[in-house]
C-alpha positions, 0 to 999 in steps of 0.5 A: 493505532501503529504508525510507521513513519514521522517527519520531524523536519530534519530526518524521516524515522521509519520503523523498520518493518523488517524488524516486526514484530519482535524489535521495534527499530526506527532508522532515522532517514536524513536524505534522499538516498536513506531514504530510496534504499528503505523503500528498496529493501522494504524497510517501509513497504505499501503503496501508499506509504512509499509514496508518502516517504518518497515525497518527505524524502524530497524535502529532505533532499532540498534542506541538505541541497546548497543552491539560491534559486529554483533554477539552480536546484531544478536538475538535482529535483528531477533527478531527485525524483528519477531515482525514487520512481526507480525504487519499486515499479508496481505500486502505482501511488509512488508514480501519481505522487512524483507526478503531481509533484513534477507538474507543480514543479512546473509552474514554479518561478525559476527566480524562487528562492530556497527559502520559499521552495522548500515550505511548497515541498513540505506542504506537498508531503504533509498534504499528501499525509493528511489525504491519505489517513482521511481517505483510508477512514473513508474506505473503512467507513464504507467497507464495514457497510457490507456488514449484514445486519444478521451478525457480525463478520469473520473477514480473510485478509492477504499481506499487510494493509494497514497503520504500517502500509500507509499513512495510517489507519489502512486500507484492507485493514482499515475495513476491518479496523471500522468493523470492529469499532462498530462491533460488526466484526468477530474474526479475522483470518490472516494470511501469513503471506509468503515469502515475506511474511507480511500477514504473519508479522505485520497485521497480526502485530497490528491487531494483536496491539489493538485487541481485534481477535485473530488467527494466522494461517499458511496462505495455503490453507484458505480452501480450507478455512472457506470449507470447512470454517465460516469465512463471511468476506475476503478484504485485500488491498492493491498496489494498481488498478487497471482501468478495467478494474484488473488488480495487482496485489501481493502475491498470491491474491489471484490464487485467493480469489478463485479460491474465493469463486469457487467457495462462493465467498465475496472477494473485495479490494479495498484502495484509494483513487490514487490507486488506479491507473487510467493509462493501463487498459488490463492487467496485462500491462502492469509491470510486476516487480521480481524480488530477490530469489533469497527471499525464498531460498533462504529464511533469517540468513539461513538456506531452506533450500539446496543452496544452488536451488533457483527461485521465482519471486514474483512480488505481485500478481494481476487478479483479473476483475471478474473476480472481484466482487467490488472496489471499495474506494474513499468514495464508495463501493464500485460494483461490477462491470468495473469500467464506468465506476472507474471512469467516474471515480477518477472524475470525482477525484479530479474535482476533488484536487 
């Protein structure tokens, strides 16, 4: 299994997803802004690993800092913060994961000293590692039991959601990656995933290293597959989840799913709790991040369009929850009406912290 990023106490190396899948190569993050700037140019993209990244980037921020106490570091820290949240408004886990932090922040002595602040910052980031890889085994775990007993399954996937999307294992892809370990899974259909090519470079590199068969096709064409081809199952991930249990996910997710209705095909969502967001009521209030327009203009520095051509490159949209046959989280499979599910699964994770 791929992973996109390792901590080795003076720098954070993130592979440079930029880069897959015919180079791998490794940027060595050394502080704070290194590290923002990778997750704004999406050097490191997925809502859960951004927010592993940013928290490692604070701990690096802390090493480099010259300061005696807690007191004297604070203002830098929340600042510190202020610009990581700033790196991309959509994925929610990268705010959930600063708050946490900040609430700690909170409780700690201003008389602390460097030395036993920055272990609690360390702590922090790995604890938040280690979570996320056992919560994503979970999600598999609990994804491959919608596998029917008659055979095994041929999946359709949107973006990139696995090893490199997250702390490792995966979301989406981690339901897939359990399908195939049980021997319950046959194919997947990839989504090339426009404009960025998430599904074309990142997850076939991701199955192709791990021998799970595949094929790759233009985000266009999963009528078709659904037509004319078996498609058993459509697995995305999300970057939020309204309380109701509207989703945001890359682009051309919501087009997916009522292609999905219309074809009768089970559409699911695979996320962790840290996805949802109890604060947004519907999708209508989750904010959506719009890309550079070059990201469609243009193609490896070369123009594809009239060069004064204008573009909209809205990186997410909301695929509402009727369309959604469930949410598939680290502690089961929430079934429609969503809103109950929701409101228990976010109990349960308070418990659980």
């Amino acid at each position: 299994m791929f992973t996109a990023m390792n901590f080795t106490g003076d720098s954070l190396r993130l592979i440079d997803q930029r880069r897959l899948p015919h180079e791998e190569i490794w940027i060595e993050g050394q502080d704070l802004e290194t590290v923002a700037q990778a997750i704004e140019n999406m050097t490191v993209r997925g809502a859960p690993a951004i927010a592993t990244a940013a928290l490692y980037a604070l701990v690096l921020d802390a090493k480099n800092a010259s300061f005696r106490t807690w007191a004297d570091y604070r203002a830098r820290f929340f600042q510190g913060c202020q610009r990581l949240q700033a790196t991309r408004p959509t994925a929610v886990n990268l705010f959930n994961a600063l708050n946490a932090v900040r609430q700690a922040a909170d409780t700690w002595s201003s008389e602390l000293p460097k030395a036993e602040l920055l272990p609690l910052i360390t702590a922090a980031a790995q604890a938040l590692e280690k979570s996320d890889l056992e919560t994503c085994r979970a999600i598999g775990e609990h994804g491959a039991s919608l596998a029917s007993s008659a055979g095994s399954m041929r999946v359709l996937t949107h973006c990139n959601t696995g090893s490199l999307a997250t702390a490792g294992y995966g979301t989406a892809l981690g339901v897939i990656r359990s399908l195939y370990t049980q021997g319950k899974l046959e194919h997947v259909y990839v989504d090339e995933t426009r404009p960025y090519l998430q599904g074309s470079r990142l997850t076939a590199f991701e199955l192709q290293s791990e021998g799970i068969p595949y094929s790759i096709q233009t985000d266009s064409a999963a009528a078709y597959l659904m037509r004319y081809e078996r498609v058993d199952m459509v697995v995305v991930g999300a970057d939020r989840i309204a309380a109701n249990g509207d989703t945001a996910n890359k682009v051309g997710t919501y087009s997916l799913a009522i292609v999905a209705q219309y074809h009768g095909v089970p559409f699911y969502v695979a996320a962790p709790r840290s996805t949802f967001d109890p604060l947004i009521p519907d999708g209508r209030s989750i904010p959506i991040e719009m890309r550079p327009p070059q990201e469609i203009t243009e193609h490896g520095g070369h123009p594809i369009a009239p060069r004064q051509a204008q573009a909209k490159n809205p990186s997410f949209d909301v695929t509402p929850a009727s369309l959604i046959s469930g949410l598939i989280t680290e502690y089961g499979i929430i079934r429609a009406p969503f809103g109950e599910g929701i409101q228990e699964l976010l109990r349960k994770g308070c418990q659980r912290s």
